[in-house]
Structure formats: structure tokens, C-alpha cells
C-alpha positions in Angstrom: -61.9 43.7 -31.4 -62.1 46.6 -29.2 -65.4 47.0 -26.3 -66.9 50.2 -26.1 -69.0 50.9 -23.1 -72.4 52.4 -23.5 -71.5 54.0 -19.8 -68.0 54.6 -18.7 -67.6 54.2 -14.9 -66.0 57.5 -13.5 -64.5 56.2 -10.7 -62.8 53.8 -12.7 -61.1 56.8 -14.8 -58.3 57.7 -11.6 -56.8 54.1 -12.1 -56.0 55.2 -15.5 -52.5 55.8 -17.7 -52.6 59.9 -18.1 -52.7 61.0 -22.0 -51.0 64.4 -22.8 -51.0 65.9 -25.9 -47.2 65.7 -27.6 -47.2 67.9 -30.3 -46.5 71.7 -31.3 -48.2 74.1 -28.7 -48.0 77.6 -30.8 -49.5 80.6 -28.2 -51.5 83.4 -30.3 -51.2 86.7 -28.9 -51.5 89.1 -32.0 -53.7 89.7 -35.1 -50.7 89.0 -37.5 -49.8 85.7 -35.7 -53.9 85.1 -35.5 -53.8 85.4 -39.5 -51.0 83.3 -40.2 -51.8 80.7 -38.0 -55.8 80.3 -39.5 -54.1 80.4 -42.7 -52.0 77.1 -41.6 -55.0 75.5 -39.8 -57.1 75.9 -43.5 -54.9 73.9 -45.1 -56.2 70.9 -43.4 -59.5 69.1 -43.5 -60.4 68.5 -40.2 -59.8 70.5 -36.6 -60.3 70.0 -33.0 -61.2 72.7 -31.2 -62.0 73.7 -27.5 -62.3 77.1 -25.6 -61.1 77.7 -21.8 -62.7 80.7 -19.4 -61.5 81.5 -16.7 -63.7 80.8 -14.0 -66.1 83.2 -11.7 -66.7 82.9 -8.6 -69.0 85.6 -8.3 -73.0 84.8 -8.4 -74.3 85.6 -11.7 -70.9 86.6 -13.6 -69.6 84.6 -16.0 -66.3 86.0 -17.4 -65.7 85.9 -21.5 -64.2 83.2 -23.2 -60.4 83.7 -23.2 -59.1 80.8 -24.6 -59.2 79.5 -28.3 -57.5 75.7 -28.8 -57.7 74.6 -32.6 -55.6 71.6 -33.0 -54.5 69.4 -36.0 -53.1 65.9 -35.2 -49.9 67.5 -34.5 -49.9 71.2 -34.1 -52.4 73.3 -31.7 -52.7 77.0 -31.9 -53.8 78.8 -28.9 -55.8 82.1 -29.5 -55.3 84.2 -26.5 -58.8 86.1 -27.2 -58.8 87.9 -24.2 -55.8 90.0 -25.7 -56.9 89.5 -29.5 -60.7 89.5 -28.8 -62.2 88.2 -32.2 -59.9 89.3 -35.6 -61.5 89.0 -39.0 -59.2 85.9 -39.5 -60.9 83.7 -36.7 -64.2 84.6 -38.1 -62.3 83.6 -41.3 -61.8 80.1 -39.6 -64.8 79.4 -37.6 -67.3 80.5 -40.7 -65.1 78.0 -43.0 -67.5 75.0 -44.6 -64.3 73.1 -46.0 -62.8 72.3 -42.7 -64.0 70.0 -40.5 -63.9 71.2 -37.0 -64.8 69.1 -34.4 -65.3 70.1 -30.5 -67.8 68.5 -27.4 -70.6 71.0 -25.9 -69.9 73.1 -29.3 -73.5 75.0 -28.6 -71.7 76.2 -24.9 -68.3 77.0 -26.9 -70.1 79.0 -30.1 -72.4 81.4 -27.8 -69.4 82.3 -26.0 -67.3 82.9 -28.5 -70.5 84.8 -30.3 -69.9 86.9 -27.3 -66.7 88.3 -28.3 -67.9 89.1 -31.8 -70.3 87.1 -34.1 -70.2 84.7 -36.8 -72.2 82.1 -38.5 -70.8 78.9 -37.4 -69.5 76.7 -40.3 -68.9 73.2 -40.3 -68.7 71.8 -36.9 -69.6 68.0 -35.7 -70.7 67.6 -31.9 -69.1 64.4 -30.7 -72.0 64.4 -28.0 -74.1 63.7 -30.9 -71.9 61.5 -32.8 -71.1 58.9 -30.0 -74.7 58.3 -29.6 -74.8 56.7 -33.2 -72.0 54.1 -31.4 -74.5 53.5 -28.2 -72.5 55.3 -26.3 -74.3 57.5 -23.7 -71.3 59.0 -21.9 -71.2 63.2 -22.9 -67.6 64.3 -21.0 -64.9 64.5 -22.8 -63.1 62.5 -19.9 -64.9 60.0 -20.2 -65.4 59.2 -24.3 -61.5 59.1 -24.3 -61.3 56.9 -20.7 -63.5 54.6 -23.0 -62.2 54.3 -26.5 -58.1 54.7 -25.2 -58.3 53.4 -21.6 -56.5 56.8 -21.0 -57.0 59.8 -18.4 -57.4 63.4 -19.3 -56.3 65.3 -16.2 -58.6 68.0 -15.3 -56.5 69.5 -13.1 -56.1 73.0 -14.7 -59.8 73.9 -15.5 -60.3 75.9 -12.8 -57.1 78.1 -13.0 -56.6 81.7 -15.1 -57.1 81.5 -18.3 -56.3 85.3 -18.5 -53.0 85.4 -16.8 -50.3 87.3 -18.1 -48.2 84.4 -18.9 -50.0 80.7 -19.3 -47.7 78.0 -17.3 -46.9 74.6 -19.1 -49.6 73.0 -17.6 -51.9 75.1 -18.8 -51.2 74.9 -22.4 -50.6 71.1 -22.2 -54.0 70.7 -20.9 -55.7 73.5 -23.2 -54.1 71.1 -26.1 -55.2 68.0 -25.1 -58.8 69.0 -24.7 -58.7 70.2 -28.5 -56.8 67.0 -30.1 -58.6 65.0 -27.9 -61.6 65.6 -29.7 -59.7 64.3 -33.7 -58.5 61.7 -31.6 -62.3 60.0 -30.9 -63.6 61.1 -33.9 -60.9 59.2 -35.8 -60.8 56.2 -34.0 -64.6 56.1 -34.1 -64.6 56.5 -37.6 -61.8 53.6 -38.2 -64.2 51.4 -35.7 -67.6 52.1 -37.5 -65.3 51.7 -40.9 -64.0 47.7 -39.9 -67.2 47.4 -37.7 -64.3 46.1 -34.9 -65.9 46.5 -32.0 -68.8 45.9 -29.6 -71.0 47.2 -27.6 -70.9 46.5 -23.8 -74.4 47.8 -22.1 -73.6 48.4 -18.4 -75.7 47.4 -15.9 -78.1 49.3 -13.9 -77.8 46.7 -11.0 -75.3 45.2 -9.7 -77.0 41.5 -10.5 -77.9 41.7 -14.1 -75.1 40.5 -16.6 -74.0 43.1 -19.0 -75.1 43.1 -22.3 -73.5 42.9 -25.7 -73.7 43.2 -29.2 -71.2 42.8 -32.0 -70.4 45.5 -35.0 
């Protein structure tokens, strides 16, 4: 039986085995590579998908998104917007209600991405929102995956350039995992809720109350 917390401990996430997406990494940089690759990603019924910016450090400026990551368990495309911007074939993907694609902070993700041209967003599951039907309360990524795998995304490249010429290994490993990360929990959550295998550890507040549990 496998214990979910209803609050993962971040200092307890450093201790932690790293996870890193293993799969295809396929970098986007053109609208015929853009169309062939949502063609691929359509053929399957469920997506994880992510966007990286790169950061500002300028009051009141936020740069646009320049990173698209839509993953399958496998294979993740990455849509280098900020030299594509938005072809017809992403709004082709991201207006699809077949395909289920599933992302964390989705409201942040879709108004940016609205930025570099609009759409009307089809079929997309927040996993902020789904946890909560689990009792978890954790909402970062980090921490969701920390607590179902007992594994450690790295954040160690969010902070770097999304729109340099050439992304480094690290960069695209990380921009993958964020995006499969996402099928990941959603599957696992959905084979848990399926079995009802697991229970649910409340955390306490204080140091001298004894945790909580309840069985699924």
C-alpha cells in the first residue's frame, strides 16, 4: 500500500534519488517540424505539457513564453516559440478536445502562451486541482512527484535562458521532465484511486500531535 502525504516536507526533498526524464527529446525550431510533430502528439490520448520563460530581472517586465514541452510517456517535443512564435498547428494542438493534456499552474501557462497568439484552450486537467480530490494539499510540481515517487526534480535550470541560441543538455533534460512529470502523477494517481492502494497520512501542524491516517 503506498502513503501519500497530505503535505510533503520540502526540506525533506534534497535527501532524495534525482528523477530525469529518459526518453526522446525532439527540439522544434520550424513550422514544418512544428506540424509534423503535433501531428505525432495527436495520435495519442493523453499529453504532458509545460512552458519555460526566460526569466527577467527587470521590475515590471516579464519576457514571453519561449518554451513549449508536450511529452508522451516516451517522446517530448520541444517548441522553440520564441523562433516559431505560435503556427496554426500548435493552435491545432492546444484547441484539440480528444487529447488529454495535462500540465500544473495551466491558468499561468495558457495566458502566456495566449500572448504569443490566441486560442481557446481544449481539454486540459490541472493536477493542482486533481490532487486535492486525493487530500493532497501540496501545489509544486516538486513536491507532488517527491510524494507519490520519493524522487527529486532538480530545479536547477529554471532560472537560465530559455531563448539562447543553442539549449544545453540540461536544459532540455529538465524542460522534459517537467512535462512527463506531469503523465507521470496523473497515471499513478489514477492506478491508486483505481485499486484504492493507498492512504492518507495528514501531517502534523505540531510537532506533538500524531499524524493522522485514513485508508483508500
Amino acid at each position: 500500500m503506498k502513503t501519500l502525504l497530505n503535505k510533503f516536507d520540502k526540506h525533506g526533498i534534497a535527501a532524495l534519488p534525482r528523477v530525469l526524464f529518459d526518453g526522446r527529446i525532439i527540439v522544434i525550431q520550424s513550422e514544418g517540424e512544428a506540424e509534423k510533430a503535433v501531428d505525432y502528439l495527436l495520435t495519442f490520448p493523453l499529453l504532458g505539457i509545460d512552458t519555460e520563460t526566460r526569466p527577467s530581472f527587470k521590475r515590471g517586465w516579464t519576457n514571453k513564453v519561449a518554451l513549449l514541452q508536450v511529452s508522451t510517456r516516451d517522446t517530448c517535443f520541444l517548441f522553440r516559440l520564441n523562433r516559431i512564435g505560435m503556427p496554426p498547428s500548435l493552435v491545432r494542438l492546444l484547441q484539440d478536445e480528444r487529447c488529454l493534456k495535462i500540465g500544473l499552474s495551466l491558468r499561468d501557462d495558457l495566458a502566456s502562451l495566449r500572448r504569443r497568439g490566441d486560442f481557446v484552450p481544449g481539454c486540459f486537467l490541472e493536477l493542482q486541482e486533481y490532487v486535492k480530490h486525493f487530500g493532497i494539499e501540496d501545489m509544486s510540481l516538486q513536491k507532488l512527484y517527491a510524494n507519490i515517487f520519493g524522487q527529486k526534480i532538480s530545479k536547477g535550470q529554471r532560472l537560465t535562458n530559455w531563448e539562447a541560441d543553442v539549449l544545453t543538455s540540461g536544459q532540455k533534460q529538465y524542460a522534459a521532465t517537467d512535462a512527463w512529470a506531469c503523465i507521470r502523477i496523473y497515471e499513478e494517481l489514477g492506478h491508486l484511486q483505481q485499486t484504492g492502494d493507498y492512504r492518507l497520512v495528514v501531517v502534523p501542524e505540531s510537532d506533538d500531535a500524531a499524524p493522522e491516517s485514513s485508508s483508500h
